[in-house]
C-alpha positions, 0 to 999 in steps of 0.5 A, a space after each residue: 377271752 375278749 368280748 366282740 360284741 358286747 350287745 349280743 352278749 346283753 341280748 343275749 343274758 336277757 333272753 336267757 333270764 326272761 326264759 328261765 324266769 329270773 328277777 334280774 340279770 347283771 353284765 359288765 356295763 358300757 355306755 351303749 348297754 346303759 342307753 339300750 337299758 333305759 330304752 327298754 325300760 321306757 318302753 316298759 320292757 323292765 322294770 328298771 337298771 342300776 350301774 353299780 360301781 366295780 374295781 375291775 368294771 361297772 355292772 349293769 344290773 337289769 331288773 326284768 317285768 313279768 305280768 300276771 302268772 309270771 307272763 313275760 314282757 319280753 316276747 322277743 329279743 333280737 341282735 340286726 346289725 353285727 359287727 360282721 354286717 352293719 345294717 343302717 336305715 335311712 330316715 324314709 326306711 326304719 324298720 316296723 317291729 311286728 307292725 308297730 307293736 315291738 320296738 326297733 332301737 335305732 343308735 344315730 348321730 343324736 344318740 340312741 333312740 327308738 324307730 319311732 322317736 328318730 321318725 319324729 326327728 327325722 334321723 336314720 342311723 344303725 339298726 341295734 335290736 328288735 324287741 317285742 
């Protein structure tokens, strides 16, 4: 069975793992799914990842951050342009996350970043995900 979407597939292994309160949460690993990893742990969504080298493929393992009582980070988690709708955004138009509070991860022609990273450069490009 072939995957089509690769990051819904990540987002959603994420959300699954937040929700039931897992430590970690591993998926077959690419470079877009790494770069949206270190998004999410820059923005202090994780506490970290690590690609570990495997015969078929790399797994990308994603460590998740709790708070207090087990209190998730992650509040939210949504897939915005599909395969099937591709949704970009000029550089006057990026998206606000729940009014700066969450993230938007843009992928540009200057890589993958954060809304408030490709507005201090100046760039639009393809609107990946929310997280809040």
């Amino acid at each position: 069975m072939t995957m089509t979407d690769p990051i819904a597939d990540m987002l959603t292994r994420v959300r699954n793992a937040n929700s039931a309160g897992k430590p970690t949460v591993a998926m077959p690993s690419s470079k877009k799914l790494v770069e949206l990893a270190r998004i999410m742990q820059e923005e202090g969504y994780i506490q970290g990842y690590d690609v570990i080298d495997g015969e078929p493929r790399a797994t990308l393992e994603l460590t998740l951050k709790y708070g207090d009582k087990k209190a998730k980070t992650i509040r939210g988690i949504r897939r915005i342009s599909k395969p099937g709708l591709r949704i970009y955004a000029g550089k006057d138009e990026l998206p606000r996350v729940l009014g700066g509070l969450g993230t938007a991860i843009i992928s540009t022609s200057k890589g993958v970043m954060t809304d408030r990273d490709a507005r201090k450069m100046g760039v639009g490009g393809e609107v990946v995900a929310y997280i809040w």
